[in-house]
C-alpha positions in Angstrom: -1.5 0.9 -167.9 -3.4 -2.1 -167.1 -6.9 -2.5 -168.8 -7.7 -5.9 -168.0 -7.6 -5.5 -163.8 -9.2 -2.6 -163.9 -11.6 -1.9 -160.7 -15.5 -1.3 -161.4 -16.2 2.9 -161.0 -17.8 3.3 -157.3 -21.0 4.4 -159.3 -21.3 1.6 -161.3 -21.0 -0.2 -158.0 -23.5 1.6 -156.3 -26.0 1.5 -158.9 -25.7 -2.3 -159.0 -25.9 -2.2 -155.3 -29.5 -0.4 -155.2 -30.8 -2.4 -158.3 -30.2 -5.5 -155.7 -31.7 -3.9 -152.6 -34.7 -2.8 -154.9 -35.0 -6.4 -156.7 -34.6 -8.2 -153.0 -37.1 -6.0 -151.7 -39.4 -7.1 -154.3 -38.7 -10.7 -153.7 -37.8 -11.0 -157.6 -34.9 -13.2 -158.8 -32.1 -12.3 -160.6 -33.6 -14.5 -162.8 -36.7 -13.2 -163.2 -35.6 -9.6 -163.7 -33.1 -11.0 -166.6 -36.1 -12.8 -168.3 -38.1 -9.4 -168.2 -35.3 -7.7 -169.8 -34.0 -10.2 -172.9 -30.4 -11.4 -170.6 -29.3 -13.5 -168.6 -29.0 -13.9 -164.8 -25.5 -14.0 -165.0 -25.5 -10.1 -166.8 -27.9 -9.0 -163.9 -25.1 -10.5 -161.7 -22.5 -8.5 -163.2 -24.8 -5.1 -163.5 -25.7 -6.1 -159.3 -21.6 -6.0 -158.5 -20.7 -2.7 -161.0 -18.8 -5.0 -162.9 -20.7 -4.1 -166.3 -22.2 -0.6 -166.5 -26.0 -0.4 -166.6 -26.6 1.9 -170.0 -29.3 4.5 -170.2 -32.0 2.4 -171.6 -31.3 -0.2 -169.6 -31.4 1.2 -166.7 -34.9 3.2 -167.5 -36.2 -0.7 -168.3 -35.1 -1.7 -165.1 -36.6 1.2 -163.1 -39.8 0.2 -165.1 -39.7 -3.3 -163.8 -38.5 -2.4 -160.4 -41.4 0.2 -160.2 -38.9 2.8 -159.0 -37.7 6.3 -160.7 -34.3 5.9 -162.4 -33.5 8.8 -159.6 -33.4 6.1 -157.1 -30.4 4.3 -158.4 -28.5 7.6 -157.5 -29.8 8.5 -154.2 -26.3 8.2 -151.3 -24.0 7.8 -154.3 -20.5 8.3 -153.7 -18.8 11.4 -155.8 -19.6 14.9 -156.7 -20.7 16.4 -153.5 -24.6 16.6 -152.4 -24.8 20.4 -153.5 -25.6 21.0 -150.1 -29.1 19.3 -150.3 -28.9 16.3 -147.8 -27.0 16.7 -144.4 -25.1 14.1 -142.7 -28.3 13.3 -140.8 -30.5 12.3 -143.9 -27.5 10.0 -145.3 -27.1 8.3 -142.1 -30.6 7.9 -141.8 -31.0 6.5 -145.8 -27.8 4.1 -144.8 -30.3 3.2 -141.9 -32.7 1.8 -144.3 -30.8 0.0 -146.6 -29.1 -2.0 -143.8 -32.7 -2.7 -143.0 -33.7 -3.8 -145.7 -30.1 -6.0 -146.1 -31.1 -7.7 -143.1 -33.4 -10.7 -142.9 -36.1 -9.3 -140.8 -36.1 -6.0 -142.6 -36.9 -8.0 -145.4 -39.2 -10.3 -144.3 -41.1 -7.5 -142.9 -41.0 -5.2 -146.2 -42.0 -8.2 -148.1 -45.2 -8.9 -146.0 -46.0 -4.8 -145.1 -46.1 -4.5 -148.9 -48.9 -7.2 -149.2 -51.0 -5.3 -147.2 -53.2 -3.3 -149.1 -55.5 -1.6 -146.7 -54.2 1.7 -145.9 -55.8 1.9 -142.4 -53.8 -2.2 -141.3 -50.9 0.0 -142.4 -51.0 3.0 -140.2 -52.1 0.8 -137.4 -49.5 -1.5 -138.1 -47.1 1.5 -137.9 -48.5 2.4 -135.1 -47.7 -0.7 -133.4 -44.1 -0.7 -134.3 -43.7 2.4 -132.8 -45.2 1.9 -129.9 -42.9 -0.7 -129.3 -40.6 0.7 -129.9 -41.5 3.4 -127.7 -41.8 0.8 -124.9 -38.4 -1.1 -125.7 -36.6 2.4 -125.1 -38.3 3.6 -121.9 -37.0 -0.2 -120.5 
């Protein structure tokens, strides 16, 4: 039995992978989210790839700083079934987002949407989108 080679648990991984998307949505640095917690970069490095596990308390200081609920460090993870909650629609649809939100523009856009702190700019801004989006499908 091998110790030292032994592969980081998928929801170690996954938690690491949503503490990225979350930090990267926030335009925070690894860094910067190491400083607010007492480490260094390199451990949020290590917690981002599931190759350290993320402990209780740490995790509920992260969510803190991240301005999430720990819940969302869970949501799509691999293992134990869905209890019949989410269908395959809703997880394609969450998988969706967060390869928004990986991609440049999806980023760009979040980080700039976010800024906006008018409610009514938002809704017309979403209204916008949609429409065309509306108008790039008819085409």
């Amino acid at each position: 039995m091998i110790e030292n080679k032994k592969k980081p648990n998928p929801i170690d991984i996954h938690v690491g992978s949503r503490i990225r998307l979350r930090r990267t949505m926030l335009g925070m640095s690894q860094e910067k989210l190491g400083e607010s917690l007492g480490i260094t970069f390199q451990q949020i490095q290590k917690y981002e790839k599931g190759t350290n596990r993320v402990g209780a308390s740490r995790l509920q200081n992260i969510s803190g700083i991240l301005n999430v609920p720990v819940s969302f460090f869970f949501e799509d993870a691999p293992g134990e079934g869905t209890s019949g909650q989410s269908g395959m629609a809703e997880a394609s649809s969450s998988n969706y987002v967060v390869d928004f939100l990986s991609s440049s523009e999806g980023l760009q856009l979040n980080r700039a949407f976010v800024k906006i702190t008018d409610p009514k700019v938002r809704r017309r801004l979403v209204d916008l989108v949609k429409a065309l989006a509306a108008e790039a499908e008819s085409e």
